[in-house]
N, CA, C and O atoms as a printed pandas DataFrame, in Angstrom:
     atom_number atom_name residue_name chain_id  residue_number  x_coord  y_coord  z_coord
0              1         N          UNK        A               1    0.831   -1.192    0.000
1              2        CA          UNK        A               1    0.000    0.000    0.000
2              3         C          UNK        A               1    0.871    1.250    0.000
3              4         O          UNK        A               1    0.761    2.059   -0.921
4              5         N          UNK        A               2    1.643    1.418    0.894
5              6        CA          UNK        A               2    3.082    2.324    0.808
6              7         C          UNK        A               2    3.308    2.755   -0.569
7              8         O          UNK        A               2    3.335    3.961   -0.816
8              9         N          UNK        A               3    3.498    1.743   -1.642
9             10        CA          UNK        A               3    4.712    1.846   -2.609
10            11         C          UNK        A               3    3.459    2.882   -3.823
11            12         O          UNK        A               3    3.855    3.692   -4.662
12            13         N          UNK        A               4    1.990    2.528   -3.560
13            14        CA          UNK        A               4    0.967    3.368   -4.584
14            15         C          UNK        A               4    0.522    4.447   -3.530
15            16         O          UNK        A               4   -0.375    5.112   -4.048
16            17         N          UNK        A               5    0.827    4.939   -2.096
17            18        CA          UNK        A               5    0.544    5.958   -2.484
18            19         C          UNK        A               5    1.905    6.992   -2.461
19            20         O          UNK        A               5    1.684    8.187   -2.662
20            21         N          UNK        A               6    2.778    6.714   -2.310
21            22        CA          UNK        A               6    4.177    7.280   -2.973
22            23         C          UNK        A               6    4.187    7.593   -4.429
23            24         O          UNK        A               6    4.764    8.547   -4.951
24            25         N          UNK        A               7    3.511    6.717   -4.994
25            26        CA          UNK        A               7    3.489    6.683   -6.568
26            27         C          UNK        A               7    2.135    8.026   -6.631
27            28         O          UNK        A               7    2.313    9.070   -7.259
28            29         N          UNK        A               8    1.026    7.763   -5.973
29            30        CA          UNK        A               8    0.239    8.953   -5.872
30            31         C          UNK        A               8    0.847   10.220   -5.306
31            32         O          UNK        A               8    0.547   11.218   -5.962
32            33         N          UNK        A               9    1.531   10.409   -4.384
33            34        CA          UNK        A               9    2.306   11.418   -4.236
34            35         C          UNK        A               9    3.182   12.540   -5.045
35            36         O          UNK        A               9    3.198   13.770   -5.054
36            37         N          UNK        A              10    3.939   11.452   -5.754
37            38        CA          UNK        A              10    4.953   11.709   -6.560
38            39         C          UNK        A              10    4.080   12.198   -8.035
39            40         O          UNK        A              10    4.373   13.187   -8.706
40            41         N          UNK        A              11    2.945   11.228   -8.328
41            42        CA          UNK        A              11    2.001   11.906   -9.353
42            43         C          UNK        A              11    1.620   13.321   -9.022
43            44         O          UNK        A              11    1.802   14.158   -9.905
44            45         N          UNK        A              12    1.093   13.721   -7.819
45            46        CA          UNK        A              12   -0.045   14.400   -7.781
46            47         C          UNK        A              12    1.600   15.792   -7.597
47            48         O          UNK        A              12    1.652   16.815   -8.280
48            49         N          UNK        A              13    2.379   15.510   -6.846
49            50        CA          UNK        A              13    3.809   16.795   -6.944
50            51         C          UNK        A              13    4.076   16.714   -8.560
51            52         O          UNK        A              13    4.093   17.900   -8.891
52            53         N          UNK        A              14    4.309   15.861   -9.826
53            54        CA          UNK        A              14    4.270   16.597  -10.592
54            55         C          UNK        A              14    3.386   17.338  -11.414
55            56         O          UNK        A              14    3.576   18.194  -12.277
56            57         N          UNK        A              15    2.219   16.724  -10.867
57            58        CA          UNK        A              15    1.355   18.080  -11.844
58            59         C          UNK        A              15    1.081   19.261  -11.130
59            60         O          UNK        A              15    0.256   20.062  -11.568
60            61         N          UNK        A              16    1.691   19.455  -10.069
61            62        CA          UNK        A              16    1.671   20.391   -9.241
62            63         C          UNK        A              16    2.424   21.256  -10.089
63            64         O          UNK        A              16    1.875   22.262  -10.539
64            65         N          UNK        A              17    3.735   20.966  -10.394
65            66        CA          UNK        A              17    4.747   21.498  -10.767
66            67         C          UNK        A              17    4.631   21.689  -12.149
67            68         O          UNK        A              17    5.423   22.540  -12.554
68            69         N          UNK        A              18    3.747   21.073  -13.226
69            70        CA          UNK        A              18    3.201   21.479  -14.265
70            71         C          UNK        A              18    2.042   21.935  -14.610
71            72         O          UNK        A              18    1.650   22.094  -15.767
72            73         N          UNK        A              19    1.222   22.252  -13.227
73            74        CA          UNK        A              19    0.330   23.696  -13.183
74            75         C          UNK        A              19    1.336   24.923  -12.646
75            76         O          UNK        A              19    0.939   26.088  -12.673
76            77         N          UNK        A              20    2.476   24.621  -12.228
77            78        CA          UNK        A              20    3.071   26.221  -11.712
78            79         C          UNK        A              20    3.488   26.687  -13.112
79            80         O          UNK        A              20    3.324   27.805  -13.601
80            81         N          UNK        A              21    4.198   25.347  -13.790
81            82        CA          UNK        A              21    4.753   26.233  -14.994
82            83         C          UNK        A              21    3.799   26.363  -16.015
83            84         O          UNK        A              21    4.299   26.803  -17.050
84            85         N          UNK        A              22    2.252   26.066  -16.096
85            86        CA          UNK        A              22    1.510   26.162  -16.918
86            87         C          UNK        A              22    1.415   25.918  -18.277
87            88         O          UNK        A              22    1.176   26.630  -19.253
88            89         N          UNK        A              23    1.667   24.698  -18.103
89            90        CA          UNK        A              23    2.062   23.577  -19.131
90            91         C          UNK        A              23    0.928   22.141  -19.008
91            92         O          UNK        A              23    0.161   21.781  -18.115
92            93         N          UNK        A              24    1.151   21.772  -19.893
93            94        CA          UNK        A              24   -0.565   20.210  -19.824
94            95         C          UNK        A              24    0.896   19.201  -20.073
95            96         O          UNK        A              24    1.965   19.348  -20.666
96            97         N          UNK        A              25    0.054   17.807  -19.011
97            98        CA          UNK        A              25    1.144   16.647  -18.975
98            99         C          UNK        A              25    1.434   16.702  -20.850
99           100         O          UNK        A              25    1.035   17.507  -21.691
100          101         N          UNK        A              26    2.258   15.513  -20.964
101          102        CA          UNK        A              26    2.469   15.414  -22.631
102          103         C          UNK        A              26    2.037   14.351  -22.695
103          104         O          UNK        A              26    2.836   13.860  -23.492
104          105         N          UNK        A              27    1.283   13.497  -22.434
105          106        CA          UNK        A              27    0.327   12.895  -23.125
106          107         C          UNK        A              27   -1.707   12.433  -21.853
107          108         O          UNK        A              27   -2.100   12.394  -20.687
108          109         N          UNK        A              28   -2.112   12.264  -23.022
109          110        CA          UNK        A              28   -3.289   12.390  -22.264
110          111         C          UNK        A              28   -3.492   11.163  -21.238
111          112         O          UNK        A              28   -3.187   10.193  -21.932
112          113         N          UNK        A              29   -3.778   10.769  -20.198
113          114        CA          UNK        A              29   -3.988   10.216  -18.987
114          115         C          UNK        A              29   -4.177    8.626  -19.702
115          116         O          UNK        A              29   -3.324    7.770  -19.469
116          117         N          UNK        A              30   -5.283    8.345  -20.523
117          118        CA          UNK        A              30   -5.748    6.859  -20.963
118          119         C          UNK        A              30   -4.578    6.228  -21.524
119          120         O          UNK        A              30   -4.116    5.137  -21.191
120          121         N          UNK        A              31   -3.981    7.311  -22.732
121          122        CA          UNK        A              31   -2.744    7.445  -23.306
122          123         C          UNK        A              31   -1.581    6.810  -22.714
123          124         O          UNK        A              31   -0.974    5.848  -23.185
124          125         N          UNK        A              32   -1.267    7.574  -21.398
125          126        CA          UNK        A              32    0.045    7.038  -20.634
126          127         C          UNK        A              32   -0.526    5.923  -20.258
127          128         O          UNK        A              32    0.238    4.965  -20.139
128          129         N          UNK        A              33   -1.920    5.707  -19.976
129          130        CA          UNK        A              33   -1.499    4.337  -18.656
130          131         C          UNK        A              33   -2.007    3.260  -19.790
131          132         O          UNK        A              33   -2.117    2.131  -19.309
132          133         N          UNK        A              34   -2.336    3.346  -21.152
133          134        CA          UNK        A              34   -2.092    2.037  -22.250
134          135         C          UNK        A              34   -0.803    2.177  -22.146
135          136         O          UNK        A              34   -0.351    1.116  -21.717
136          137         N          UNK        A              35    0.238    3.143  -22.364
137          138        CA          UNK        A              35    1.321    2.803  -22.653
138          139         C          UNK        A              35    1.953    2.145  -21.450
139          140         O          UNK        A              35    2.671    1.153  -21.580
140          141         N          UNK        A              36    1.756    2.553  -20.576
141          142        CA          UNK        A              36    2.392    1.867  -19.363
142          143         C          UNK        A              36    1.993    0.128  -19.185
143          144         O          UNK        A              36    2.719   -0.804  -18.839
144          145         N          UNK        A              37    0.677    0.145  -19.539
145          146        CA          UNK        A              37    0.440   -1.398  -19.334
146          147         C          UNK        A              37    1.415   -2.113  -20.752
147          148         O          UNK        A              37    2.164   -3.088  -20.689
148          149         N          UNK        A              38    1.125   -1.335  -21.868
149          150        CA          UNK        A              38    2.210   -1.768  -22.900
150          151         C          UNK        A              38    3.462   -2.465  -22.391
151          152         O          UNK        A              38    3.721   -3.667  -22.457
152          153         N          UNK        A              39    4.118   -1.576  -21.921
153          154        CA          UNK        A              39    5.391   -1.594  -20.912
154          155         C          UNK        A              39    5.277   -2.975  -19.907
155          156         O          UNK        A              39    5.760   -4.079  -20.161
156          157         N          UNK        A              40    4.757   -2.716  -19.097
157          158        CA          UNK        A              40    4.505   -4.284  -18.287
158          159         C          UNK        A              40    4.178   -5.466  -19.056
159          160         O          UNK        A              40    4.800   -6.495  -18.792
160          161         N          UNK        A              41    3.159   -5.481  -20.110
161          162        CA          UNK        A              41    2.963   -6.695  -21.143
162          163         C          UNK        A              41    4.246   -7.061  -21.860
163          164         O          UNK        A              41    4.543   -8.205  -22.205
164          165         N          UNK        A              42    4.806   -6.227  -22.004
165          166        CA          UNK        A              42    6.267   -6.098  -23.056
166          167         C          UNK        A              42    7.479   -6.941  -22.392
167          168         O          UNK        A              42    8.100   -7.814  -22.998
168          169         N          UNK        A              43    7.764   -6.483  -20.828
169          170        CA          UNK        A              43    8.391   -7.070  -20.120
170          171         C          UNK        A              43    8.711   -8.874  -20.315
171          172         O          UNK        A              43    9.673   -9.589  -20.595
172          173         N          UNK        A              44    7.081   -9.058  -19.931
173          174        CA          UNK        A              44    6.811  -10.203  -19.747
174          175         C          UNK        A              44    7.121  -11.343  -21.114
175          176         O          UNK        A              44    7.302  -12.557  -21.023
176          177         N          UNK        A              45    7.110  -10.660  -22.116
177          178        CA          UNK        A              45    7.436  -11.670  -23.379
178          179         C          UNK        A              45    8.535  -12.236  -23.650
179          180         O          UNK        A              45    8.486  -13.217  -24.393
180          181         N          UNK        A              46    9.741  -11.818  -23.169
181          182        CA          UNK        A              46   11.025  -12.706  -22.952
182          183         C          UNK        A              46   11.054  -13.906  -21.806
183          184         O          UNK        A              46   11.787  -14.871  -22.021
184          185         N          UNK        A              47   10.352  -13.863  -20.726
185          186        CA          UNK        A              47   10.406  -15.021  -19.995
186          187         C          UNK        A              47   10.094  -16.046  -20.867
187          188         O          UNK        A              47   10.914  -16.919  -21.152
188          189         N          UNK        A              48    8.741  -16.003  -21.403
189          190        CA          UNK        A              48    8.308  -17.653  -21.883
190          191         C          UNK        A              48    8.726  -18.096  -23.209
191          192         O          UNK        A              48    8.340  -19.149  -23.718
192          193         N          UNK        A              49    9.735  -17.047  -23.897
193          194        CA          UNK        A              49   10.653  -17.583  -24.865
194          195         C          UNK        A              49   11.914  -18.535  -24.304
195          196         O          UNK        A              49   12.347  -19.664  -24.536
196          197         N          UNK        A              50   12.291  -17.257  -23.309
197          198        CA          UNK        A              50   13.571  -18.198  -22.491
198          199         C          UNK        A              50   13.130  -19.330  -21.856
199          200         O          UNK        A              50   14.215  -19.785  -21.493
200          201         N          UNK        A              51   12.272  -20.137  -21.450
201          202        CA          UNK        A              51   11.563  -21.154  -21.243
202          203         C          UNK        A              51   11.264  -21.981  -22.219
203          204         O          UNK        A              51   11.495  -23.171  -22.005
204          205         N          UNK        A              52   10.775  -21.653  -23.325
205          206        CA          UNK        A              52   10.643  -22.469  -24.491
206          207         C          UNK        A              52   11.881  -23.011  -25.163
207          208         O          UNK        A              52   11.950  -24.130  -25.672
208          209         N          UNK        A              53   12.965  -22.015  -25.114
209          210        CA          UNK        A              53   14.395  -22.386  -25.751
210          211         C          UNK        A              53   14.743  -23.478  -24.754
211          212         O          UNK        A              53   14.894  -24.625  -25.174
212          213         N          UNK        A              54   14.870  -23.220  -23.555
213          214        CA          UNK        A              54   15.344  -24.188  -22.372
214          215         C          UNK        A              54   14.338  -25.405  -22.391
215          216         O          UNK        A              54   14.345  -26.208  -21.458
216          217         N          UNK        A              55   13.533  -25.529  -23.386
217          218        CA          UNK        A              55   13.068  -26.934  -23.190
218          219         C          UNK        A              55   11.800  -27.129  -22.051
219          220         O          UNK        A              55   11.245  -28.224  -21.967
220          221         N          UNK        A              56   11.368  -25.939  -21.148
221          222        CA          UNK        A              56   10.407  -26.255  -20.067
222          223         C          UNK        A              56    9.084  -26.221  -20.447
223          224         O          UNK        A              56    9.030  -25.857  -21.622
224          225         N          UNK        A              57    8.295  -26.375  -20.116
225          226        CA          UNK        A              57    7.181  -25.954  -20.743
226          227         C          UNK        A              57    6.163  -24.860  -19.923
227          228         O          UNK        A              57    6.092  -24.573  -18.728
228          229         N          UNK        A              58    5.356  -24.348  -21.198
229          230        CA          UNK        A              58    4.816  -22.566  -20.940
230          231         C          UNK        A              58    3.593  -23.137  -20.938
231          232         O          UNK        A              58    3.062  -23.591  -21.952
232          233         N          UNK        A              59    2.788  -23.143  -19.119
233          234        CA          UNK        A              59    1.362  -23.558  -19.060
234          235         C          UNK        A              59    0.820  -22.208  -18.545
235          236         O          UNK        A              59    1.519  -21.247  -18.223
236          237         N          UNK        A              60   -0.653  -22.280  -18.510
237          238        CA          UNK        A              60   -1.125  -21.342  -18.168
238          239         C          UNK        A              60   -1.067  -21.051  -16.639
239          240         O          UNK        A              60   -1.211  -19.912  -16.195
240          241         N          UNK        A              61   -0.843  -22.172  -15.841
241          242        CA          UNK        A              61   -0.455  -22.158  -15.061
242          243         C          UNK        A              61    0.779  -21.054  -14.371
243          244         O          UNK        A              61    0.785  -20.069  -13.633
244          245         N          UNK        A              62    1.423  -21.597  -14.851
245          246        CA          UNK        A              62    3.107  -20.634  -14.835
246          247         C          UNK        A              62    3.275  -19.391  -15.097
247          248         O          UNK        A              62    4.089  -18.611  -14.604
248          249         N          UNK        A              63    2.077  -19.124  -16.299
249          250        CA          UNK        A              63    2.582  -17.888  -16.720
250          251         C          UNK        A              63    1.516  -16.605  -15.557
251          252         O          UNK        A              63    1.669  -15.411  -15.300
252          253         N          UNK        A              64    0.463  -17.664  -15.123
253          254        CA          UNK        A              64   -0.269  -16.908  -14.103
254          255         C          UNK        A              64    0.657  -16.764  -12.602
255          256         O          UNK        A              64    0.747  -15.722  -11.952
256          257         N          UNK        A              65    1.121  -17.712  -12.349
257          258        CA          UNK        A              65    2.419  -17.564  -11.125
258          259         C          UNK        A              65    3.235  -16.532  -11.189
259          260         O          UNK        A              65    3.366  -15.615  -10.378
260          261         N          UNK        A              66    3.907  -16.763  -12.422
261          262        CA          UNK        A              66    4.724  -15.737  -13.103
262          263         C          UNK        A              66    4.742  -14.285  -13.087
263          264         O          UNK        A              66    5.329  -13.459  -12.388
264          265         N          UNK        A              67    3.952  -14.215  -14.030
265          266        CA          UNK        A              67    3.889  -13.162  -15.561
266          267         C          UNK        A              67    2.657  -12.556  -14.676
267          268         O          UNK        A              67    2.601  -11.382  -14.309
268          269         N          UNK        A              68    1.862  -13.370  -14.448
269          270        CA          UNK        A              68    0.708  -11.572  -13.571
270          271         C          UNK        A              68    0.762  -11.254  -12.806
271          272         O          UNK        A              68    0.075  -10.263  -12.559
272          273         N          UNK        A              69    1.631  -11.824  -11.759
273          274        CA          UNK        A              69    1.980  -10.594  -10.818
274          275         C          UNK        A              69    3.033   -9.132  -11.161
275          276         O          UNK        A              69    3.191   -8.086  -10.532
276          277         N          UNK        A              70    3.492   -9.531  -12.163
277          278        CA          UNK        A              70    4.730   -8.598  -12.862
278          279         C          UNK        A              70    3.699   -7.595  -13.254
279          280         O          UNK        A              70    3.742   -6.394  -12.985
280          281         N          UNK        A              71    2.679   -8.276  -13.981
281          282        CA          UNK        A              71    1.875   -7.302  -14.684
282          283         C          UNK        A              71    0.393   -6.356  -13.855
283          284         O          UNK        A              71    0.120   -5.156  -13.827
284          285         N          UNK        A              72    0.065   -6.939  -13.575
285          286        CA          UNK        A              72   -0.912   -6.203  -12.133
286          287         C          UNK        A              72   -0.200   -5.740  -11.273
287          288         O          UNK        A              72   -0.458   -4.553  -11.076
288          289         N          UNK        A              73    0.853   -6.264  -10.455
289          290        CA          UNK        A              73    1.127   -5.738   -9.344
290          291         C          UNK        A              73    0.798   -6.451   -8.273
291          292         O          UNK        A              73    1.448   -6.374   -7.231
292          293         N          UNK        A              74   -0.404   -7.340   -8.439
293          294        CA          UNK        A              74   -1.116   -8.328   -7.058
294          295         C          UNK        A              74   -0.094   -9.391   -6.948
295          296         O          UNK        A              74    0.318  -10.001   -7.935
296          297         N          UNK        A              75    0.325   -9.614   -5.705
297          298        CA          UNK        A              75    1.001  -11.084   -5.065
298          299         C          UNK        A              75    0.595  -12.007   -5.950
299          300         O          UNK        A              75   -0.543  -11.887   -6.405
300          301         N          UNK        A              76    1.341  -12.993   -6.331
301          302        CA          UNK        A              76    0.956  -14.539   -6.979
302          303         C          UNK        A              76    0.368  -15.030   -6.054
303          304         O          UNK        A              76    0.022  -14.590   -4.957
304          305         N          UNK        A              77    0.212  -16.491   -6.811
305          306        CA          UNK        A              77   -0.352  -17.276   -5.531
306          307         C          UNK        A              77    0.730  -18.021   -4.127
307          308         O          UNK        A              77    0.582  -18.519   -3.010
308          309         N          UNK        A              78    1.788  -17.691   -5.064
309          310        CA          UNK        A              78    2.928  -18.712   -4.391
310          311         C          UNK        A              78    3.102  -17.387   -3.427
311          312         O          UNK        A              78    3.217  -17.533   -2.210
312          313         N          UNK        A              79    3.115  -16.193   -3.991
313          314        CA          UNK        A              79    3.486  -15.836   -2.588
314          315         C          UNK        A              79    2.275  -15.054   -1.354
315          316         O          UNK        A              79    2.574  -14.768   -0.195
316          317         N          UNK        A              80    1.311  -14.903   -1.809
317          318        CA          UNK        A              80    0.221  -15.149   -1.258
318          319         C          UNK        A              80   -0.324  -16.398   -0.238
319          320         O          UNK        A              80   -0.873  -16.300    0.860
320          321         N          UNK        A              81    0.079  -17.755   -1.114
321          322        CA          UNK        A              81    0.461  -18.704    0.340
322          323         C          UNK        A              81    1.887  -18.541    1.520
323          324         O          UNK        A              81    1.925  -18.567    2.751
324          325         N          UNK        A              82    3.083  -18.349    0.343
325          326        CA          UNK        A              82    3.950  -18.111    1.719
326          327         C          UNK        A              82    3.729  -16.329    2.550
327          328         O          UNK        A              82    4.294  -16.323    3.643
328          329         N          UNK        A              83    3.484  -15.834    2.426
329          330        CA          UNK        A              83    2.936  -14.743    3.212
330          331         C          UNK        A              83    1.890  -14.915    4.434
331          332         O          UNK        A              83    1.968  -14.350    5.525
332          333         N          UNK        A              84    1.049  -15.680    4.074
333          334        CA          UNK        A              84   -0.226  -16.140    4.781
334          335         C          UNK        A              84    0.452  -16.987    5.863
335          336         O          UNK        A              84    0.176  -16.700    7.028
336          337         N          UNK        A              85    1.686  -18.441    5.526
337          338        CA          UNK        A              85    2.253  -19.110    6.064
338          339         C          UNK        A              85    3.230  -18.543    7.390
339          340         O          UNK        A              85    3.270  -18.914    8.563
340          341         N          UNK        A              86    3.974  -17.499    6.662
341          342        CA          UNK        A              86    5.087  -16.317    7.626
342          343         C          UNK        A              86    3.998  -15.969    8.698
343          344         O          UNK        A              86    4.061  -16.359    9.864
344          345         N          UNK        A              87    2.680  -14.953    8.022
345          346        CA          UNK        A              87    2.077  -14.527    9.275
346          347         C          UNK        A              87    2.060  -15.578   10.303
347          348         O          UNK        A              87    2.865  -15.512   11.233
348          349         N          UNK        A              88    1.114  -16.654   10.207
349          350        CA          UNK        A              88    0.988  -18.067   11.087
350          351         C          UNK        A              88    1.737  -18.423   11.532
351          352         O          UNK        A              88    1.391  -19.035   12.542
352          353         N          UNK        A              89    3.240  -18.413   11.293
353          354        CA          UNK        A              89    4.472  -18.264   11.992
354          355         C          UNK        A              89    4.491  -17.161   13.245
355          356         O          UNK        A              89    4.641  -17.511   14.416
356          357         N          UNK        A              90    4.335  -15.916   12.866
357          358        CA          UNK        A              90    4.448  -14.784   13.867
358          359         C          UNK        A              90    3.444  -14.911   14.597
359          360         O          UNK        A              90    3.711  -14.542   15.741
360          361         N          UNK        A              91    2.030  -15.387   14.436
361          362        CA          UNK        A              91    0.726  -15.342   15.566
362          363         C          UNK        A              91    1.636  -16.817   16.505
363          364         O          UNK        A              91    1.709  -16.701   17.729
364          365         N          UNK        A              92    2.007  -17.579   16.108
365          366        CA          UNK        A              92    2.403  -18.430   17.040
366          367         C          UNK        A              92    3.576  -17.327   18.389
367          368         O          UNK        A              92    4.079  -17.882   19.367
């Protein structure tokens, strides 16, 4: 939660700073954040090549372990169980 609203922070100080100088962002809002998801989808397309060359195989499985947490931002599942596991550690 920390790390988005830092990211809201840091958003909302620069358009601060590009209403002082009275200037419009350079591109329009829908604009940046396709391109940004662009960017995260983009990332992700060299893993399951390098997997395919290495012989492993690319299930849907994996690439949901993988590849969407890179791309959302939400915990996988793997670490969504070990997180859950750590806490249950500390309540003991």
């Amino acid at each position: 939660m920390k790390l988005y609203l830092v990211s809201l922070g840091a958003g909302i100080l620069v358009g601060i700073v590009y209403a002082l100088m009275q200037v419009r962002s350079p591109a329009p809002p829908v604009v940046a954040l396709i391109g940004l998801l662009g960017m995260l989808i983009g990332e992700q397309v060299l893993p399951p090549i390098k997997r395919m060359i290495a012989g492993e195989p690319v299930t849907v499985a994996w690439f949901h372990t993988e590849c969407m947490p890179k791309i959302t931002g939400a915990p996988g599942p793997a670490l969504t169980a070990e997180r859950h596991a750590n806490d249950e550690d500390v309540a003991r």
